[in-house]
N, C-alpha and C positions, 0 to 999 in steps of 0.2 A: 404598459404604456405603448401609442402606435409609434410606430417610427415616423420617421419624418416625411418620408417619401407615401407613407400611406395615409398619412394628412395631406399630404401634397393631391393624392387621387379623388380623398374624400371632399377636399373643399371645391376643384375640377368638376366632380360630380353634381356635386348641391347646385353650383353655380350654370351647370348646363342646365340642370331638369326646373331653375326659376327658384330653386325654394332659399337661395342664398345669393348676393351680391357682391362678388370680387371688392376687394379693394383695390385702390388704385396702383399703392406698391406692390399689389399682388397682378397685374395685368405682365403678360410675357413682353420683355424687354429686348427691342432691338437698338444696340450702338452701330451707328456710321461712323466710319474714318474712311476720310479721304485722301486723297494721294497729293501729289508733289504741284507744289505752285495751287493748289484748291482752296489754301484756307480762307476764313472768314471768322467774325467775331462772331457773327449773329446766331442764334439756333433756328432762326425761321430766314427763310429765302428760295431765291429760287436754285440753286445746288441742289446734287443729286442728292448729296447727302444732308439738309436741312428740312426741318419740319416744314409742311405745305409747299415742298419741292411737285413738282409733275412727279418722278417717280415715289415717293414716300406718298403722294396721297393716291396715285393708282396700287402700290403694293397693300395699302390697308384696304383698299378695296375689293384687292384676288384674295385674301386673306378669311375677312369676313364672310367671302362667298364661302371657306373650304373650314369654317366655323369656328375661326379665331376671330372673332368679333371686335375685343379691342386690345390691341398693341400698342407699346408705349414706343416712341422713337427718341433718341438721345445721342444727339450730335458729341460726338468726343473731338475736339477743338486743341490742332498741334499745329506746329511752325510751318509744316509743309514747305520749307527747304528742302534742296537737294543736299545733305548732308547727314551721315552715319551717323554723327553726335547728335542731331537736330532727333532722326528718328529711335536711338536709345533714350534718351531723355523720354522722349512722346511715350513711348513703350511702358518704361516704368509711372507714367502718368497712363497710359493705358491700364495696365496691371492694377492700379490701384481702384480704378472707375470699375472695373470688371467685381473686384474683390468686396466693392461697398453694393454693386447691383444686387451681389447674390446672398449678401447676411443675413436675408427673411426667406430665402427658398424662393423665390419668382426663378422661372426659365427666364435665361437672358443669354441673347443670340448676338455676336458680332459679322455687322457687313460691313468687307472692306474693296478698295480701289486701290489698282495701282499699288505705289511707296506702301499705301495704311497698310495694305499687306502684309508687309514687310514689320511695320510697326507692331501690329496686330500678331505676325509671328514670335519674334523676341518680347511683346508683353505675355505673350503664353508661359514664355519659359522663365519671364519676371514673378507671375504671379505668387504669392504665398498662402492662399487658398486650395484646399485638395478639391474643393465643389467644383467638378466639371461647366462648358458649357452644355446648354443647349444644344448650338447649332451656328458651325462657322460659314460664311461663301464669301470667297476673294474672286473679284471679278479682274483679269488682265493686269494681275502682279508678277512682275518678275522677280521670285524669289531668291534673297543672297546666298551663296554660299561664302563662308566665311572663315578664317582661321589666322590666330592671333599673328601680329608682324614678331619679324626676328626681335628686337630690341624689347619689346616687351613680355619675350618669351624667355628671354635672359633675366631679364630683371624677376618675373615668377620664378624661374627656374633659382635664381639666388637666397631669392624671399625662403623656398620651401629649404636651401640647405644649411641657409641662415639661421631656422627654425630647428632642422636636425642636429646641428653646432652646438647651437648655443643653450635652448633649452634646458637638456640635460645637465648639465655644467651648472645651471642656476638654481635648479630644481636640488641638484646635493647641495652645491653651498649653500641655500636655504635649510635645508633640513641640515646641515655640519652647523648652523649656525642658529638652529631653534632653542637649543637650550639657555643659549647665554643672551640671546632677544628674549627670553619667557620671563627673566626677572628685570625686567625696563630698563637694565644698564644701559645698555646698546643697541635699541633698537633697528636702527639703523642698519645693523649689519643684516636683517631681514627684507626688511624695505626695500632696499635698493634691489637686489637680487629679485624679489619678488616684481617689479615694476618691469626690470628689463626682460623680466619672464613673459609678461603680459603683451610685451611688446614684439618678441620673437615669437611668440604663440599667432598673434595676428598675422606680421608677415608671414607665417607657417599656413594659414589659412587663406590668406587670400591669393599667395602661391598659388596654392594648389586649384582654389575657384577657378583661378586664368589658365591654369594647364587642363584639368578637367573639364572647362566648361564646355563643350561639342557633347560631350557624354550626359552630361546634368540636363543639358538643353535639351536633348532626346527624351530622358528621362522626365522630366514633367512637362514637357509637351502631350504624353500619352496620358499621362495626369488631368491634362486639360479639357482635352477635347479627345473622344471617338474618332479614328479615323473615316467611321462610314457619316458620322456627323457633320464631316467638312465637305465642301462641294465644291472647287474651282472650277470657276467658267473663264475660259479664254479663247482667242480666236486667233489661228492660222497668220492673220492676215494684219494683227495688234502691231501696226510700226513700231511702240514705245519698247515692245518688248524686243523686237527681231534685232533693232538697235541695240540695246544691250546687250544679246547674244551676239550679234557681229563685233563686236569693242573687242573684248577678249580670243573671238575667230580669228577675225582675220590679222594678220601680225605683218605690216608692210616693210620692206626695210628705208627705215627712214637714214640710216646713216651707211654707205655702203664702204667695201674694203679700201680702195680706193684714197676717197675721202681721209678714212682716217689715215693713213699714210701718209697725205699732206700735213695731216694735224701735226703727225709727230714729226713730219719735219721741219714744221715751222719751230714746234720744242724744241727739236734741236740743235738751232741755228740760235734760239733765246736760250739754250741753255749753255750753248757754249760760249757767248757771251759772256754769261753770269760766271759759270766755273773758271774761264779765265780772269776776269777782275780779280774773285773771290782768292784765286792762287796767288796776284800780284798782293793782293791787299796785303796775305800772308807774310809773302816770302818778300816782298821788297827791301827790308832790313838788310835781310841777307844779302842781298845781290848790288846794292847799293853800298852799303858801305865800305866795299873798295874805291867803288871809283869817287867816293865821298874824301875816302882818303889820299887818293893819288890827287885827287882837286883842290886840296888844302896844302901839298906839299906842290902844287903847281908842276903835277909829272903826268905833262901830255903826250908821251910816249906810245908806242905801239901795247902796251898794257894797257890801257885806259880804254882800248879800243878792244882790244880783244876781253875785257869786263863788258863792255856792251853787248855781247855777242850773246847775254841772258835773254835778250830781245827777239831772239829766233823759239824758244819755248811758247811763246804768246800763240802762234800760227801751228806748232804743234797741240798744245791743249784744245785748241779751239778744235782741232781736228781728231782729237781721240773723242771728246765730249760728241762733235756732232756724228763721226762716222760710225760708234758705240750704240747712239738712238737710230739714227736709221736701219743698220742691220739688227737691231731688237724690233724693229717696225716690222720688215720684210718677214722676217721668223717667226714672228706670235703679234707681237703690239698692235698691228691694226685690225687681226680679227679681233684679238681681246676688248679695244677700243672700240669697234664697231658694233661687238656685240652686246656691252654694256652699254652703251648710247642707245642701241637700240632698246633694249628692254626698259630703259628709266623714260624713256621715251613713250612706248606703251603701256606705261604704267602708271603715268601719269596721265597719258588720255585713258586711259581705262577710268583712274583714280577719279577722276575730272567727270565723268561720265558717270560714274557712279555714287558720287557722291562720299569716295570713300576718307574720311578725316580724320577716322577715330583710332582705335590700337586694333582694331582687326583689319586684316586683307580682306576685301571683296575680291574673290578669285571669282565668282562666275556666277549668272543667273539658271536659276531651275523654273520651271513652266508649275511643281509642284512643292512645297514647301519642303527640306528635306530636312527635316527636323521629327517630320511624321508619316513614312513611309503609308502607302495603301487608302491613300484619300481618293475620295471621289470625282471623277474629271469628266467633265464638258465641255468638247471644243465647240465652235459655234465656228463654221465654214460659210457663215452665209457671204456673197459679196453684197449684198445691202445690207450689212449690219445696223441697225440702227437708223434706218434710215437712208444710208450715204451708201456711196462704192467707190470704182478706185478714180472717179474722177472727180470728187467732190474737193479734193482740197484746190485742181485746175477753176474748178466753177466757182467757189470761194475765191478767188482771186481776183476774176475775172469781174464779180459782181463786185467786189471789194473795188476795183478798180474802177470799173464806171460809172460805179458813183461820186467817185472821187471828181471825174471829168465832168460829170454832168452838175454836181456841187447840189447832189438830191439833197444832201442833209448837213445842216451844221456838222452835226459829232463827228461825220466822215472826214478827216485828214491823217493825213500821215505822222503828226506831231501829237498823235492818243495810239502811243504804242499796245495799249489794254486792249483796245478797240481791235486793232490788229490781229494782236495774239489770240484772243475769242473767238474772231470769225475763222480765223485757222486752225485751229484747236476744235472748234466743234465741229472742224470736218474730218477727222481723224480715227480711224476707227476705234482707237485708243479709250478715245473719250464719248463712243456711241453703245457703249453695252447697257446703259443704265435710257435710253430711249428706244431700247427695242422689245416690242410686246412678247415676242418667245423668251426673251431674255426673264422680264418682270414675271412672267409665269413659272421660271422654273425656280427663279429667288424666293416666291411665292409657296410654290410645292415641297419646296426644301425647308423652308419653316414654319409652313403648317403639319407637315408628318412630324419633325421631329419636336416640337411642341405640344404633337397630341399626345407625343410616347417618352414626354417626359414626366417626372423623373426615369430615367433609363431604369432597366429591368437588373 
């Protein structure tokens, strides 16, 4: 019987030399994912990534020339939020789109943008398919690096010794208890043991998914895809990425020593406050019921006064409590202070920036996926990218503006925020890889070769 891959050549064959007609599930499949803020419901428009886009009908047409004649295009359609859960979610709905293109043998290639990148990486390492792609190209994705937060490293971490515990222990009482379950006295006594087996077995397993996962993620990435199959093009000069990459650079101090040395002295002027109430609250029994007693016997004496004298303590506690925090400030407290202000501070613009919401850190953007070492790169230096250079988002402004003054067009006001962010946004070089003809040519060359050589050898 032929294999698969040499039916794959022979049908290839027939269908070049005429004497056989593809079917249409059988035409090499390109999915589009798009990046952050791009979505749309529709599969036709004008987006780079929808059918009868300007680039999807010029790429079937460099295509055709280099003898892939017809291509099938398949918008994959996700939240396009800025958010980690939004693109895990999209991922494993990636993963699944990928896994149904390929159950007849068709080459099916993903192109992504920006975020889909991103998506399009973690659906890699979702997929449950060993059938490679095709043929991957991310154009100006800033790729995450990633690795689980503390708190959910703890809880995996418990899960797996939860599983090493307790397991065992269930697994003999089980078996100390098979005999006398085998005659349906007490079945029960299996049951149970058996259930909570099933249950530490699971947390034992998905422990370890969350601690191993960086490792797994390598591991069927290379599963995936080829690294000489994947092609990232990005440019020098891609704001959306260089932004990213500054987030986590540069680290300004936003809270300096100083400052927090005020903070803590403002604590502890409120703390001495509170810790002296807190003492009177206590101890007023005590100190009071003298002169509670000398008041009921009506002995206003020199006793009665020197019992008041508890009333000098008040201006002492307040002064251990507050001159305790201050010299803790001077000695460690306001770096310690300033240094955790500061980092929760860049962590949260990072987080913010990044989209980060889920149980992993985004620690930092790569220019190449690193999940798959030895991939293909194209930088693109041109300063007309796409059409624009560095003063196109000025000129966008400018035209944006005077028409505003000159009142050219209805749509033109300030109150269609859409309007806005479009005309700025597609001045961006960010957003001009998919209108530049060097660009469409080498997306082009890149999956006409690895289309003509697949199935891979």
């Amino acid at each position: 019987m032929d294999s698969p891959a040499a039916v794959a050549v022979d049908r290839r064959a027939a269908v070049a030399s005429g004497t056989a007609a593809a079917p249409e599930d059988q035409h090499p499949l390109v999915i589009t994912v798009h990046g952050t803020f791009a979505s749309s419901p529709n599969d036709e428009g004008e987006q780079w990534w929808q059918r009868g886009s300007a680039f999807t009908t010029a790429l079937a047409a460099r295509l055709a020339v280099k003898g892939i004649p017809e291509v099938a295009v398949r918008p994959f359609h996700w939240s396009g939020l800025n958010s980690d859960q939004a693109r895990l979610r999209a991922a494993a709905g990636l993963a699944s789109t990928i896994a149904t293109a390929k159950r007849n043998g068709r080459p099916v290639a993903v192109l992504a943008h920006s975020h889909g990148g991103n998506v399009l990486m973690e659906g890699l390492v979702q997929r449950r398919t060993r059938r490679p792609l095709a043929a991957v190209l991310t154009l100006g994705t800033p790729f995450f690096r990633r690795r689980l937060k503390p708190l959910p490293t703890l809880i995996a971490a418990f899960k797996v010794l939860l599983g090493l515990a307790v397991a065992p222990a269930m697994i003999m009482y089980a078996w100390m208890a098979l005999p006398t379950a085998l005659d349906g006295s007490r079945i029960e006594l299996i049951v149970l043991p058996l259930l909570i087996l099933g249950l530490v077995l699971w947390a034992f397993l998905s422990g370890t998914r969350a601690l191993l996962r960086q490792r797994r993620a390598k591991q069927r990435a290379r599963m995936a895809i080829s690294p000489d199959r994947w092609l990232v093009i990005q440019s020098p000069r891609d704001e959306a990425m260089r932004l990213l990459e500054s987030a986590v650079a540069i680290k300004p101090t936003y809270v300096t020593r100083d400052s927090a040395h005020g903070q803590w002295v403002r604590f502890g002027t409120l703390a001495g406050v509170v810790g002296t109430v807190t003492f009177l609250y206590f101890m007023m029994s005590y100190f009071l019921a003298p002169i509670i007693e000398k008041v009921s016997k009506r002995d206003f004496g020199p006793g009665i006064i020197a019992d008041f004298t508890f009333l000098l303590v008040v201006p002492v506690i307040f002064a251990l409590i507050y001159v305790a925090i201050r010299l803790f400030s001077r000695l460690c407290g306001a770096r310690l202070l300033s240094s955790l202000l500061n980092v929760s501070i860049h962590g949260g613009i990072v987080g913010a920036a990044y989209g980060g919401d889920d149980a992993y850190a985004l620690t930092g953007v790569a220019r190449t996926p690193p999940y798959l070492p030895g991939v293909r790169e194209q930088r693109v230096a041109a300063a007309n990218l796409g059409g624009i250079d560095d003063n196109a988002i000025i000129d966008a402004a400018r035209e944006f503006y005077s028409g505003i003054v000159a009142e050219e067009t209805a749509e033109v006001a300030f109150a269609d925020p859409d309007l806005i962010l479009k005309r700025m946004t597609d001045a961006l070089y960010h957003n001009a890889y998919m209108r530049d003809d060097d660009i469409v040519e080498a997306v082009a060359e890149h999956l006409a070769q690895n289309f003509r050589n697949w199935p891979a050898a």
